[in-house]
Structure formats: structure tokens, C-alpha cells
C-alpha positions as CSV (number, residue, x, y, z in Angstrom):
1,X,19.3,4.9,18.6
2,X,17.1,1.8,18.2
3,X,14.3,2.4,15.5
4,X,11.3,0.6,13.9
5,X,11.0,1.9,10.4
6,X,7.5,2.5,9.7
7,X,6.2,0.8,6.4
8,X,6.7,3.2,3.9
9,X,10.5,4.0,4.8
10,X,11.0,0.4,4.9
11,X,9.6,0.4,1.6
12,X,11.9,3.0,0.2
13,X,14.8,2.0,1.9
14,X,14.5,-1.4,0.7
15,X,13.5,0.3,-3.1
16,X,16.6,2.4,-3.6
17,X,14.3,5.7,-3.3
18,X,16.5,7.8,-4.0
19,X,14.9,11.0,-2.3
20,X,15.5,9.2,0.8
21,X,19.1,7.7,-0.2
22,X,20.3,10.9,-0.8
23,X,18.6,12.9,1.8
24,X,21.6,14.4,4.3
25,X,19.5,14.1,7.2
26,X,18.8,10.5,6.5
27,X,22.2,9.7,5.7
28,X,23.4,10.9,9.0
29,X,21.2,9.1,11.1
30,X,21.8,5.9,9.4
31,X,25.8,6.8,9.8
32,X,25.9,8.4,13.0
33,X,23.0,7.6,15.2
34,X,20.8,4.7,14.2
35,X,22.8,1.7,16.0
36,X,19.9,-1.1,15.1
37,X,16.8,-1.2,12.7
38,X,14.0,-3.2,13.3
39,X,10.8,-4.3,10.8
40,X,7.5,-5.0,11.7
41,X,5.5,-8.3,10.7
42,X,2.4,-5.3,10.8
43,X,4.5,-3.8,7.6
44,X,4.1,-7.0,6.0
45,X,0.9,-7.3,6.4
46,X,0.2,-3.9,6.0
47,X,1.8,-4.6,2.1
48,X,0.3,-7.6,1.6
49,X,-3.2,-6.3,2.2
50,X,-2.4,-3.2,-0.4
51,X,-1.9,-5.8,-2.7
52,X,-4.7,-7.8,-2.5
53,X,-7.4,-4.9,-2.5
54,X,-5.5,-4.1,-5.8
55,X,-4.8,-0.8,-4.8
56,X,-3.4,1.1,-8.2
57,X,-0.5,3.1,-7.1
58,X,1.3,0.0,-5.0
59,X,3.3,-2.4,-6.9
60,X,4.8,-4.0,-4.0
61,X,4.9,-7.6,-2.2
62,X,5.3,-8.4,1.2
63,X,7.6,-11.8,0.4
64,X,10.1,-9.6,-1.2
65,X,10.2,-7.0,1.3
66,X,10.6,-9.2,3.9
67,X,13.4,-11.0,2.1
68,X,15.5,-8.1,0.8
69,X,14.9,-6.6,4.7
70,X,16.3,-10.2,5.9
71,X,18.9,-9.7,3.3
72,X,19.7,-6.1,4.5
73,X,20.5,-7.8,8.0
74,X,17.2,-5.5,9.5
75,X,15.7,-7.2,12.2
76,X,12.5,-8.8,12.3
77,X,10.4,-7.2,15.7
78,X,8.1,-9.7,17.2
79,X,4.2,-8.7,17.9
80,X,3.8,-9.9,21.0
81,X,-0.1,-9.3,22.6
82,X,1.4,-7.3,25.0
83,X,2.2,-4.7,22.7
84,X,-1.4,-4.5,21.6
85,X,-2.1,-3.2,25.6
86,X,0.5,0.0,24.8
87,X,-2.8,1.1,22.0
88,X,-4.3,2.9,25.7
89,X,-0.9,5.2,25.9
90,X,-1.3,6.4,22.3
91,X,-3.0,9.5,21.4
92,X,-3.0,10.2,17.5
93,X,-5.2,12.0,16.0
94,X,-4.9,9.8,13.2
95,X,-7.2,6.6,13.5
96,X,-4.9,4.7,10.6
97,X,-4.5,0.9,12.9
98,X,-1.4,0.7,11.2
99,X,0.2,3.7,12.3
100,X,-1.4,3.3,16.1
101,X,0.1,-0.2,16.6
102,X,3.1,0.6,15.1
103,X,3.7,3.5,17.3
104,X,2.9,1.2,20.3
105,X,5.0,-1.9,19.3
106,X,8.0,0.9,19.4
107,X,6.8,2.2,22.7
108,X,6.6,-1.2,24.3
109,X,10.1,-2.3,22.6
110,X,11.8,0.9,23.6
111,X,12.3,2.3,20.0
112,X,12.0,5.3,18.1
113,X,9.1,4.8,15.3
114,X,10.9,6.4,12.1
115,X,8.8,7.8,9.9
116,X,7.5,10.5,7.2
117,X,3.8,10.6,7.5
118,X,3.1,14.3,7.6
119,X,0.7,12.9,10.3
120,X,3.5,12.6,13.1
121,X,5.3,15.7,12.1
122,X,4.0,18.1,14.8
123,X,3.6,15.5,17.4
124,X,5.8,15.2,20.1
125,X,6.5,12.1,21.6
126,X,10.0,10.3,22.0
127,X,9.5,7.7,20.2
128,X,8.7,9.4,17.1
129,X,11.2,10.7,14.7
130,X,10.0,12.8,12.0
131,X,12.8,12.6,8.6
132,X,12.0,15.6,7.3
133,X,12.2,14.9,3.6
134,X,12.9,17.4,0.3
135,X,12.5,16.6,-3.1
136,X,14.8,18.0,-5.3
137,X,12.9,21.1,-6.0
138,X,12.6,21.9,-2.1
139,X,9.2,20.7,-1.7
140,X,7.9,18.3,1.0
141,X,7.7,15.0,-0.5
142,X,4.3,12.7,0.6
143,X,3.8,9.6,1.6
């Protein structure tokens, strides 16, 4: 399987979040199934414009995420225009531009957006795959 890790995973891969490190699920994708994982410049930016509206809860910075996701040999998915035109074939109920071009840019590159935004848990679409995520307690863990 081919995926494009949407922002937040990124993040906590890239972060050493350990929920996700030690997640069973997670680990078996990564050993078994995932063959390539790609990165999208629209994480970047989607960090980088956290940052600069100063938003309290996000310590993070695009440069370094970009770097350590170089440095994890991830691969760095072009956003070609094109990609913009697959926005018609999505259907969200979510109106988050991140999350809508995101899901497109996967679509158009044939990969499986990988994600844990509660929003895409009960959708069903091919190119979404929902890691299902416990704390340690058993509760759902948000993004």
C-alpha cells in the first residue's frame, strides 16, 4: 500500500508519539502493508500557518518536519494543479481545505490518505484509511 500521511500523523510519526509508536495496528501496517510513504508540501504549509497565527497548543515548525521527514527517507508528493481538479470528486462533510486537498492529491496520485481525524472515520472511500487509535486507558485518542 502507497499512503500520504495526513499532517497530524506525519507530525507524530516524525515526534516519537508514542500512542501511535506503540499502537499494534499502526505497527503492522508500517511492517506489513505500507510499501511507500509520501508527505505533502500542503502539511508544510498547513504547519507553518499554525505557527504563525500563534496558535497555543502547536509547538511545531514546518523546516524541521520537513527535514526529519527527508531524513526518515518519506517522500516528498508534488502538488501539481491537476490535483486541485480531483476537489469535484470529493464529498466531505467536513469543509477543513486541508483535509479536502489532501484527500484529492491521494486520489489523483493513487494513494491511500492515512489518517486519524474522527472526521473520516465513518466514511467510506478507498483511499481513506482510518488508524483507529487507543490511549492507554482504552479511550479514543483526538486529533
Amino acid at each position: 500500500m502507497r499512503v500520504l500521511l495526513d499532517t497530524h500523523i506525519l507530525v507524530w510519526m516524525l515526534n516519537g508519539f508514542e500512542q501511535l509508536t506503540d499502537d499494534r495496528e499502526f505497527q503492522e501496517l508500517f511492517f506489513y502493508k505500507i510499501d511507500e510513504v509520501y508527505f505533502s508540501p500542503l502539511s508544510i504549509w498547513e504547519i507553518e500557518l499554525k505557527k504563525s497565527i500563534g496558535k497555543a497548543d502547536f509547538k511545531y515548525d514546518g523546516r524541521e518536519i520537513y527535514l526529519a521527514a527527508i531524513d526518515s527517507n518519506m517522500t516528498p508528493l508534488p502538488l501539481y494543479p491537476k490535483n486541485c481538479l480531483k476537489l469535484e470528486d470529493i464529498d466531505l462533510p467536513q469543509k477543513d481545505p486541508f483535509d479536502r486537498m489532501l484527500l484529492a492529491q491521494a486520489k489523483d496520485n493513487g494513494l491511500v490518505l492515512l489518517t486519524h481525524d474522527f472526521k473520516f472515520k465513518d466514511i467510506a472511500d478507498d483511499n481513506i484509511y482510518y488508524l483507529s487509535l487507543n490511549d492507554h486507558t482504552g479511550k479514543k485518542i483526538s486529533v
